[in-house]
N, C-alpha and C positions, 0 to 999 in steps of 0.2 A: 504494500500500500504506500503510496506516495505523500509526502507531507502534506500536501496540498488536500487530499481523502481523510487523513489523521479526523477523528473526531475528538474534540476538547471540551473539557468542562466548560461551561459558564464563567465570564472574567466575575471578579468579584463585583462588580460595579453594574452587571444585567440579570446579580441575583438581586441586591437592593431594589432591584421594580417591586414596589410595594404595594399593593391593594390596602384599601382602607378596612377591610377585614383582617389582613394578614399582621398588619402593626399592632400591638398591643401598647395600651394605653399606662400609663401610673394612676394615682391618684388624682396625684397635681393635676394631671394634666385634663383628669372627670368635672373635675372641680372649674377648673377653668373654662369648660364646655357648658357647665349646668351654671356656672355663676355665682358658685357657691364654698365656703371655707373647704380646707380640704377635713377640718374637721368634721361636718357633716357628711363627707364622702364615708369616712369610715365609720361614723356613726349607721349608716346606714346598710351596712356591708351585705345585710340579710333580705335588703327588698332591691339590691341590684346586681345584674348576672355579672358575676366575678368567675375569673379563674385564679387558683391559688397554687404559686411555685413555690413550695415550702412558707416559710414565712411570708413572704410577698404575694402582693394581689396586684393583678390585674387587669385589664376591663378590653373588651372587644368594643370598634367603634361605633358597628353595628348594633349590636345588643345594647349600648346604652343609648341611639336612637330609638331602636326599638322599645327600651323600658319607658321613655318618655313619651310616641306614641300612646304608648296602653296604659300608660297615668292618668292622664286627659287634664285639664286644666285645674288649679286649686285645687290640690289634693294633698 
């Protein structure tokens, strides 16, 4: 096979294409989407879909659109 046929991994830089699902969020950064301390982020940790990397939580950007659709207003 000639170098030219070689197939190669992905450069690092066309694996960072990120979808808005794929990035996972922090606190800071739910808080800063909702408008809200990042204390009430954690305060609320059990009415919003979290995933938990040992100690660490973090939030799909999805899913916390999603939970704010299915809120509905003044709730």
């Amino acid at each position: 096979m000639s170098t030219s046929q070689q197939s190669h991994p992905p450069s690092i830089d066309s694996a960072r294409v990120e979808s808005a699902d794929s990035y996972l969020l922090t606190a800071d950064e739910v808080a800063e989407i909702l408008r809200v301390p990042r204390s009430w982020v954690y305060s609320h940790l059990s009415d919003l879909p979290t995933i938990r990397l040992g100690r660490y939580v973090r939030f799909k950007r999805s899913d916390v659109e999603r939970f704010l659709e299915n809120r509905g207003p003044c709730q």
